[in-house]
PyMOL commands that place a pseudoatom at each C-alpha (Angstrom):
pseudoatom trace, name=CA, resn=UNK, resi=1, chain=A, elem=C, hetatm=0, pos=[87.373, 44.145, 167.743]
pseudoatom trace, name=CA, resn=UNK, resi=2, chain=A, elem=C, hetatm=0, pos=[86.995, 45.919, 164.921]
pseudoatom trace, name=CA, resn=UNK, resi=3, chain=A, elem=C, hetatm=0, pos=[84.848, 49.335, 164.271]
pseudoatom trace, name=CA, resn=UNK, resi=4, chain=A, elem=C, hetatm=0, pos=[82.398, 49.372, 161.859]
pseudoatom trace, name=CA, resn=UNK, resi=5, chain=A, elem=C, hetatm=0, pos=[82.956, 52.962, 160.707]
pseudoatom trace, name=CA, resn=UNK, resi=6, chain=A, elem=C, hetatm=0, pos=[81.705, 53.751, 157.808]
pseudoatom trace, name=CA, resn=UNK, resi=7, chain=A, elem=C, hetatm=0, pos=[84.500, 55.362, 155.424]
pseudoatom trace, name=CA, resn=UNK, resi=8, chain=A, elem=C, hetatm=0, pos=[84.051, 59.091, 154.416]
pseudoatom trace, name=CA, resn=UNK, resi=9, chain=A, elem=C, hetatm=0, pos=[84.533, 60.271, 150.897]
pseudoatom trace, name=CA, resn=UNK, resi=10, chain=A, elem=C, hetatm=0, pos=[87.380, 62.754, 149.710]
pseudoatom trace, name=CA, resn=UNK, resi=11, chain=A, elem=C, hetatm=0, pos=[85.520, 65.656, 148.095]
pseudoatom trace, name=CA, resn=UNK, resi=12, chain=A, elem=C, hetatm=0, pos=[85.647, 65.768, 144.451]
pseudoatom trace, name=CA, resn=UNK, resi=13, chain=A, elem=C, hetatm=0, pos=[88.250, 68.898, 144.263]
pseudoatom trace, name=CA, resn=UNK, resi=14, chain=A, elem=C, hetatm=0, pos=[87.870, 68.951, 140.319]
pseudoatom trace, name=CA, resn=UNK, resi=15, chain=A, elem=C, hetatm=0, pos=[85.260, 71.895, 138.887]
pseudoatom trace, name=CA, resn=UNK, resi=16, chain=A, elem=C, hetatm=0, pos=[82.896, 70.682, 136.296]
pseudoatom trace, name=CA, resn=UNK, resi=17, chain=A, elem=C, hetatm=0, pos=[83.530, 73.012, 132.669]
pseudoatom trace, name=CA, resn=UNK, resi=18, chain=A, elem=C, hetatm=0, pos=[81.425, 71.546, 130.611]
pseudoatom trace, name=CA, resn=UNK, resi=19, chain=A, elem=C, hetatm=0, pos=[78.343, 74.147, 131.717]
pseudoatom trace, name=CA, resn=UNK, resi=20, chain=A, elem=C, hetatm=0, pos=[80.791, 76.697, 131.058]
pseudoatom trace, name=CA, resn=UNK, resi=21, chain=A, elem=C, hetatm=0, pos=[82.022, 75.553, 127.557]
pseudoatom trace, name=CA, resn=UNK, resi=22, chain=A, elem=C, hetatm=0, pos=[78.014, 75.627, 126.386]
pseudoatom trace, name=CA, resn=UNK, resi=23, chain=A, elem=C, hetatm=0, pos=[77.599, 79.069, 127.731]
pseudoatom trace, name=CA, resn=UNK, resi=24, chain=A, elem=C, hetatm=0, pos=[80.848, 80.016, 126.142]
pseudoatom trace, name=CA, resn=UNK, resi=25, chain=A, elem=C, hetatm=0, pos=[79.881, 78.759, 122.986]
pseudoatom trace, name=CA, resn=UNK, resi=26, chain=A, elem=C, hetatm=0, pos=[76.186, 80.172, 123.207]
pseudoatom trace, name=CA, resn=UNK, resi=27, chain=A, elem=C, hetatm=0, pos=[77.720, 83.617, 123.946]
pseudoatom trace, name=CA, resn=UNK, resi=28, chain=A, elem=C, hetatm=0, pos=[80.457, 83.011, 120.547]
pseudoatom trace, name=CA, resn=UNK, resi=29, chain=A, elem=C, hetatm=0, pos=[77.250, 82.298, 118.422]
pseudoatom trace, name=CA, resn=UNK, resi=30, chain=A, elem=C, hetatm=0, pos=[75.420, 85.366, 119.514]
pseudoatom trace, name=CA, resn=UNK, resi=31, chain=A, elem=C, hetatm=0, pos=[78.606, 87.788, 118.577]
pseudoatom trace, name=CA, resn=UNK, resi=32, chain=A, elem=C, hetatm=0, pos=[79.073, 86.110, 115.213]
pseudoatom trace, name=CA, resn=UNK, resi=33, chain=A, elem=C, hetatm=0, pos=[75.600, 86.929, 114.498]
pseudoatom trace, name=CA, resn=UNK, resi=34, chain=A, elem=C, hetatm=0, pos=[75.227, 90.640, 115.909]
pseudoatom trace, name=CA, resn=UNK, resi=35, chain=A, elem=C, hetatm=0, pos=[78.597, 91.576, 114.732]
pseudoatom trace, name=CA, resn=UNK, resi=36, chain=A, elem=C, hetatm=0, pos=[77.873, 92.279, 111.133]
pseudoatom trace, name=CA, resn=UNK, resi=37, chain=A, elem=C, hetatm=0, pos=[74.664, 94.144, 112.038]
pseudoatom trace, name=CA, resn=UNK, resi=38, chain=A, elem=C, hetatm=0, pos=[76.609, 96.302, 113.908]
pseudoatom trace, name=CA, resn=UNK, resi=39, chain=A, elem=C, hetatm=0, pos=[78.790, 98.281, 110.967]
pseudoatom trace, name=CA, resn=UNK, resi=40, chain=A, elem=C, hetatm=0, pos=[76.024, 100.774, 109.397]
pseudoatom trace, name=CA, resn=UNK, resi=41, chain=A, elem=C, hetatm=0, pos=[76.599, 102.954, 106.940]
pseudoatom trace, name=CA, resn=UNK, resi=42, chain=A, elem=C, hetatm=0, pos=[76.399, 103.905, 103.104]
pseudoatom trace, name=CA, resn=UNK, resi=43, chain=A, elem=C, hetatm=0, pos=[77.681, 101.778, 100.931]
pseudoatom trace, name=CA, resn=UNK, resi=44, chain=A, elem=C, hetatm=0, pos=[80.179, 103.488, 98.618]
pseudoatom trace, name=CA, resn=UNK, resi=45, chain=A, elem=C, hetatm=0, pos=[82.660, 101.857, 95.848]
pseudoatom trace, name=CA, resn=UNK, resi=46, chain=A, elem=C, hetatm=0, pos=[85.848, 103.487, 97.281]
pseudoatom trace, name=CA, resn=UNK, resi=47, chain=A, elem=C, hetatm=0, pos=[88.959, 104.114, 94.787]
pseudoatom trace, name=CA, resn=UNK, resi=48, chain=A, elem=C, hetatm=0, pos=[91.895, 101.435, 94.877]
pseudoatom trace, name=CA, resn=UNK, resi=49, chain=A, elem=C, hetatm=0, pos=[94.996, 102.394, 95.844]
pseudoatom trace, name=CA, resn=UNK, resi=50, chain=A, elem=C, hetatm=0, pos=[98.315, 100.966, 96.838]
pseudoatom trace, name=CA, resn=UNK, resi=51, chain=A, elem=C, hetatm=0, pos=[98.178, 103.724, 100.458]
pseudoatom trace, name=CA, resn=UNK, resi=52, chain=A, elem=C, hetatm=0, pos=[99.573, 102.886, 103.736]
pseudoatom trace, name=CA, resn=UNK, resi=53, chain=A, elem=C, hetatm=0, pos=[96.848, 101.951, 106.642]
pseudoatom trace, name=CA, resn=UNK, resi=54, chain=A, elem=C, hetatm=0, pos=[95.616, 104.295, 109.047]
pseudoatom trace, name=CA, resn=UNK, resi=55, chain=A, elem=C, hetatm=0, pos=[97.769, 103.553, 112.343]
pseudoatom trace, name=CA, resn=UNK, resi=56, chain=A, elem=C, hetatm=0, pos=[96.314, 103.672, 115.972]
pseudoatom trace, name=CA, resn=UNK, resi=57, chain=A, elem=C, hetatm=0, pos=[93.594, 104.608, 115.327]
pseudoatom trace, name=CA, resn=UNK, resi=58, chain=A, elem=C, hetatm=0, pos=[90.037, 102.560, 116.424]
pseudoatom trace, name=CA, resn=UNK, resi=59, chain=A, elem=C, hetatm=0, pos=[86.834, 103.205, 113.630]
pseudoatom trace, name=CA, resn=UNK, resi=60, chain=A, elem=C, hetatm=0, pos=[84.936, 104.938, 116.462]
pseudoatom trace, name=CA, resn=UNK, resi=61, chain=A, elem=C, hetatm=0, pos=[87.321, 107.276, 117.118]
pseudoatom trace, name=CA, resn=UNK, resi=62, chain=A, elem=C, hetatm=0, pos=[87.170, 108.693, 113.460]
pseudoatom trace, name=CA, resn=UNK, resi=63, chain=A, elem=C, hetatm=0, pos=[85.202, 111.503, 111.800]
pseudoatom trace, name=CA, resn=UNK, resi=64, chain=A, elem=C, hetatm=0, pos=[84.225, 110.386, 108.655]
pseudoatom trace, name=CA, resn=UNK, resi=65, chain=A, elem=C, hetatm=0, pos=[82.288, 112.163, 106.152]
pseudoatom trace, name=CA, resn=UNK, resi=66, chain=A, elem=C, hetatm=0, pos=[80.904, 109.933, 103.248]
pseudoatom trace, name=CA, resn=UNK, resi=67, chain=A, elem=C, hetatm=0, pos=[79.808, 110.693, 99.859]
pseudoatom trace, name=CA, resn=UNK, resi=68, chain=A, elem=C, hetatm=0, pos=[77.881, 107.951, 98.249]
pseudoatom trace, name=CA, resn=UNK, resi=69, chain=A, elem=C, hetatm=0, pos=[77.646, 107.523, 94.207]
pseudoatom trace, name=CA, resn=UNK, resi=70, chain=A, elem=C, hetatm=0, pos=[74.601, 110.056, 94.095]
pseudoatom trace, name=CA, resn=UNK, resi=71, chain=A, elem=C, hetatm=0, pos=[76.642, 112.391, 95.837]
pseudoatom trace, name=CA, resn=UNK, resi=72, chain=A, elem=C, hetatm=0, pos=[74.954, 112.585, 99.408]
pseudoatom trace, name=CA, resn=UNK, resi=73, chain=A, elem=C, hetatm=0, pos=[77.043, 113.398, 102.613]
pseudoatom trace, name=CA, resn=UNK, resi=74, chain=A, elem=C, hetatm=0, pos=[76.288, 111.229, 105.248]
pseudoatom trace, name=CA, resn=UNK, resi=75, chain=A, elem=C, hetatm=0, pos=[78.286, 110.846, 108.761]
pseudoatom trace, name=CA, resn=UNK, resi=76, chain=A, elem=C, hetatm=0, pos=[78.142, 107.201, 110.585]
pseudoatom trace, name=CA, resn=UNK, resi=77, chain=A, elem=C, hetatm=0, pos=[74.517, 107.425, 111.102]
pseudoatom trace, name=CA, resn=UNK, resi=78, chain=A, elem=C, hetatm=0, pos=[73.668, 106.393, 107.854]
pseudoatom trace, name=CA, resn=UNK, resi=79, chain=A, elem=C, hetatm=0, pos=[71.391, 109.413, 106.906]
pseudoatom trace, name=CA, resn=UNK, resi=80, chain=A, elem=C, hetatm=0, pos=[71.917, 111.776, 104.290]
pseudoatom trace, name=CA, resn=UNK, resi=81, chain=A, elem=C, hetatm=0, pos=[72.464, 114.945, 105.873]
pseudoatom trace, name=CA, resn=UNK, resi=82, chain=A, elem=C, hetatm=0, pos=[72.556, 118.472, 103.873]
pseudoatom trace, name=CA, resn=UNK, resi=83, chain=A, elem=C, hetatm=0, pos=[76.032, 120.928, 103.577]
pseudoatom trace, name=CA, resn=UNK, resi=84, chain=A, elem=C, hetatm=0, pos=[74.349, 122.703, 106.655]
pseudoatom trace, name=CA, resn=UNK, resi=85, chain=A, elem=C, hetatm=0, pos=[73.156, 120.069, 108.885]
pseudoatom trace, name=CA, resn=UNK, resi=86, chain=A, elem=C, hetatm=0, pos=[76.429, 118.672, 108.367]
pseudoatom trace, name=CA, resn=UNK, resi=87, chain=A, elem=C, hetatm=0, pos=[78.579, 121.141, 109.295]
pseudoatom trace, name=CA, resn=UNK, resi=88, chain=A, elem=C, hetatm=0, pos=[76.639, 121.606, 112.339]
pseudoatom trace, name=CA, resn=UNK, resi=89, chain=A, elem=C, hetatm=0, pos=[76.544, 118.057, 113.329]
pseudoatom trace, name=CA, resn=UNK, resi=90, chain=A, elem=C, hetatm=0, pos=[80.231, 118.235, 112.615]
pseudoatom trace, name=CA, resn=UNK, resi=91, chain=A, elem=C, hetatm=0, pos=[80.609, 121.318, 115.017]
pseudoatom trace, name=CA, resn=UNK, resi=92, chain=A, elem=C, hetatm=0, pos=[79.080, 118.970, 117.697]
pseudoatom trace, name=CA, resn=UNK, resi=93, chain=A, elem=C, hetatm=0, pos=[81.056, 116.413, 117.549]
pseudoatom trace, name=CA, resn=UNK, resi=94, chain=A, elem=C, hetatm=0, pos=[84.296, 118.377, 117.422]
pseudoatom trace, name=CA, resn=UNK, resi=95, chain=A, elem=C, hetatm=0, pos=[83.457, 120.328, 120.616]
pseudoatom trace, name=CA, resn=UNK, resi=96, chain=A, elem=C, hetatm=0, pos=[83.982, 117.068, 122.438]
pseudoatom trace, name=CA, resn=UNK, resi=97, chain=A, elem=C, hetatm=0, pos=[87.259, 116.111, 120.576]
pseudoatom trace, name=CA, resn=UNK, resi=98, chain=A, elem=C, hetatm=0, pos=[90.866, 117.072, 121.037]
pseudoatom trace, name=CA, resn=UNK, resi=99, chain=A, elem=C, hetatm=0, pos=[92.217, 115.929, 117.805]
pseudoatom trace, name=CA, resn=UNK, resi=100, chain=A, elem=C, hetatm=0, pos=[90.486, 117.819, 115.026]
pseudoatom trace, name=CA, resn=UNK, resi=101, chain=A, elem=C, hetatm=0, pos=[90.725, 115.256, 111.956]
pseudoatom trace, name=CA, resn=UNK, resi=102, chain=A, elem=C, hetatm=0, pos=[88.280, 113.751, 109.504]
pseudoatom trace, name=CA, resn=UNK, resi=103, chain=A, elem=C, hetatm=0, pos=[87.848, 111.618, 106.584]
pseudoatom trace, name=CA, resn=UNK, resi=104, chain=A, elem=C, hetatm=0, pos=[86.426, 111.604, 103.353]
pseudoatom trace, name=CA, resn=UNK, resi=105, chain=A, elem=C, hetatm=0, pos=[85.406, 108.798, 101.864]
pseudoatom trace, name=CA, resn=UNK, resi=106, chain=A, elem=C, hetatm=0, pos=[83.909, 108.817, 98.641]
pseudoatom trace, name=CA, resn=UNK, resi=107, chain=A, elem=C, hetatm=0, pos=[82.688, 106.795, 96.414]
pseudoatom trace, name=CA, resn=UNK, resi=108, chain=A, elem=C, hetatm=0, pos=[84.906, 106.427, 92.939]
pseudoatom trace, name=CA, resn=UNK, resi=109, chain=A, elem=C, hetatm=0, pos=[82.136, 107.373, 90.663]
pseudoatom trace, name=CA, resn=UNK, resi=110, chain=A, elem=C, hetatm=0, pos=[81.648, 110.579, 92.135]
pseudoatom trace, name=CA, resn=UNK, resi=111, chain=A, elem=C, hetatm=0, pos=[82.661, 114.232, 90.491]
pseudoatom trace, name=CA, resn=UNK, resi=112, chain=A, elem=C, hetatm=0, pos=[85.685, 115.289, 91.911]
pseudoatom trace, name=CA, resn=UNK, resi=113, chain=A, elem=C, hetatm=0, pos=[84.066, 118.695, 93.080]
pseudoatom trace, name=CA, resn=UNK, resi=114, chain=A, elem=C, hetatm=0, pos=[81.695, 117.024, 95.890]
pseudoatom trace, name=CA, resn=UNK, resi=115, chain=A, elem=C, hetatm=0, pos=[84.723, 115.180, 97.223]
pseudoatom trace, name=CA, resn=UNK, resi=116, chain=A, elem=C, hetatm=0, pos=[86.449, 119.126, 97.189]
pseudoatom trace, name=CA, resn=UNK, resi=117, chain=A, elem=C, hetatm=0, pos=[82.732, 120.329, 98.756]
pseudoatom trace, name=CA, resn=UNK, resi=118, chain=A, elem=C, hetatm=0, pos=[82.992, 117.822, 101.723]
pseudoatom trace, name=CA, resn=UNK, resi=119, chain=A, elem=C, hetatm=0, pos=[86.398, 118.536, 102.587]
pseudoatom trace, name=CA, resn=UNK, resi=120, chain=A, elem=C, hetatm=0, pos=[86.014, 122.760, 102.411]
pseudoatom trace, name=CA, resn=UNK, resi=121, chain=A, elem=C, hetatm=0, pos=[82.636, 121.833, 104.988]
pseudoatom trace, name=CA, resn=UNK, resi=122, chain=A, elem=C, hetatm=0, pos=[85.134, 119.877, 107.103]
pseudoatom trace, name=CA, resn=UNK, resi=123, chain=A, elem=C, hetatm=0, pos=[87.633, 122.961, 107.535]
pseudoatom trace, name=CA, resn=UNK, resi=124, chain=A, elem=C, hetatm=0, pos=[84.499, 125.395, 107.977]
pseudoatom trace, name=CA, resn=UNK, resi=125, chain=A, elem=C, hetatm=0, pos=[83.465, 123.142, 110.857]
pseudoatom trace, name=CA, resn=UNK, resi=126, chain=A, elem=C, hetatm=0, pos=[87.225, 123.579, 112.132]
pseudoatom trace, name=CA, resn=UNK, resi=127, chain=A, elem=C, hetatm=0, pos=[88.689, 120.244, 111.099]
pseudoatom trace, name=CA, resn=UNK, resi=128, chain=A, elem=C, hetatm=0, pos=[92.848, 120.873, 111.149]
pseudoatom trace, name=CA, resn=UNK, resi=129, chain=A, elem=C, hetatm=0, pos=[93.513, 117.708, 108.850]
pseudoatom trace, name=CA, resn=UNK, resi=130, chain=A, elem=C, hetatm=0, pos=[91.721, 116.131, 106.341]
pseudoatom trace, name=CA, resn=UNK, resi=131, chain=A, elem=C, hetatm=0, pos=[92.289, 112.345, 104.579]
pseudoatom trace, name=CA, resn=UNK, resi=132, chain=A, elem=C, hetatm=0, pos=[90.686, 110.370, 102.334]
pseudoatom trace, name=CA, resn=UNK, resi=133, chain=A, elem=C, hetatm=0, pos=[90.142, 106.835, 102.488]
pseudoatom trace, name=CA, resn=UNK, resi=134, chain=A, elem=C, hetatm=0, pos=[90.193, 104.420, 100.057]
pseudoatom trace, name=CA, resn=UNK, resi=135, chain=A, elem=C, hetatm=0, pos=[90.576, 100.752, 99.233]
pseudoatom trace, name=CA, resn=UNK, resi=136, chain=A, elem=C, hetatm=0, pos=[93.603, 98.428, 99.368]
pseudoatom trace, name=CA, resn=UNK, resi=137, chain=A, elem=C, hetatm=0, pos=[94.920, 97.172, 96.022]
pseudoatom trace, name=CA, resn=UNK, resi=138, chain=A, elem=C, hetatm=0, pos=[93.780, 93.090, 95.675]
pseudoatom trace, name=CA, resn=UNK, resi=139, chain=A, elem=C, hetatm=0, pos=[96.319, 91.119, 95.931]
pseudoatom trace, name=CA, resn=UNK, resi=140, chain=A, elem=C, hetatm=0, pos=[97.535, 89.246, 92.628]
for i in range(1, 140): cmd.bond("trace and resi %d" % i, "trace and resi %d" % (i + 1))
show_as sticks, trace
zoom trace
């Protein structure tokens, strides 16, 4: 006599990726677009020099002060900000920092003297240390 008992499946013990390589892939699309729109700022024509890189230190942790080609000040915002409004806005911004340095970058066109004007606003709003960026040489 034999029993008809029905035989019982092994659960499948193997997860199913595949819904989680399209959302993974969704997700990688969405960054690649939003990324760019995410750096703002003035666009300057900085000087090209052969300077060593900037090390440890992350873009949102900087101060940097820029002065585009018609020689405007502007902070990461984006808007043009007058001598006084900027050294106030820098005031703020340094009350919440323990490092006091800043950056100038500006653009290669630009008199020398507004560079100089930038950088003595920077050490009224307390700034210890003051850099300016610039460009990498191409490589040839």
């Amino acid at each position: 006599m034999s029993h008809n008992v029905p035989r019982r499946r092994k659960p499948m013990s193997q997860i199913n990726v595949v819904p989680y390589i399209d959302v993974m892939l969704v997700l990688l699309v969405i960054f690649m677009v939003t990324a760019p729109m995410l750096q703002q700022g003035v666009q300057v024509d900085l000087p090209k020099v052969a300077a060593n890189p900037l090390e440890n230190q992350k873009p949102e942790d900087l101060i940097v002060v820029t002065v585009d080609k018609e020689g405007r000040f502007s902070l990461d915002t984006g808007k043009f900000l007058d001598s006084e409004a900027l050294r106030g806005e820098l005031i703020k911004r340094l009350a919440s920092r323990e490092q006091n340095e800043a950056y100038v970058r500006g653009d290669r066109t630009i008199h020398y003297g507004r560079v100089v004007q930038a950088m003595v606003i920077l050490q009224d709003a307390g700034v210890e240390k003051v850099g300016l960026i610039t460009d990498p040489l191409p490589d040839e």
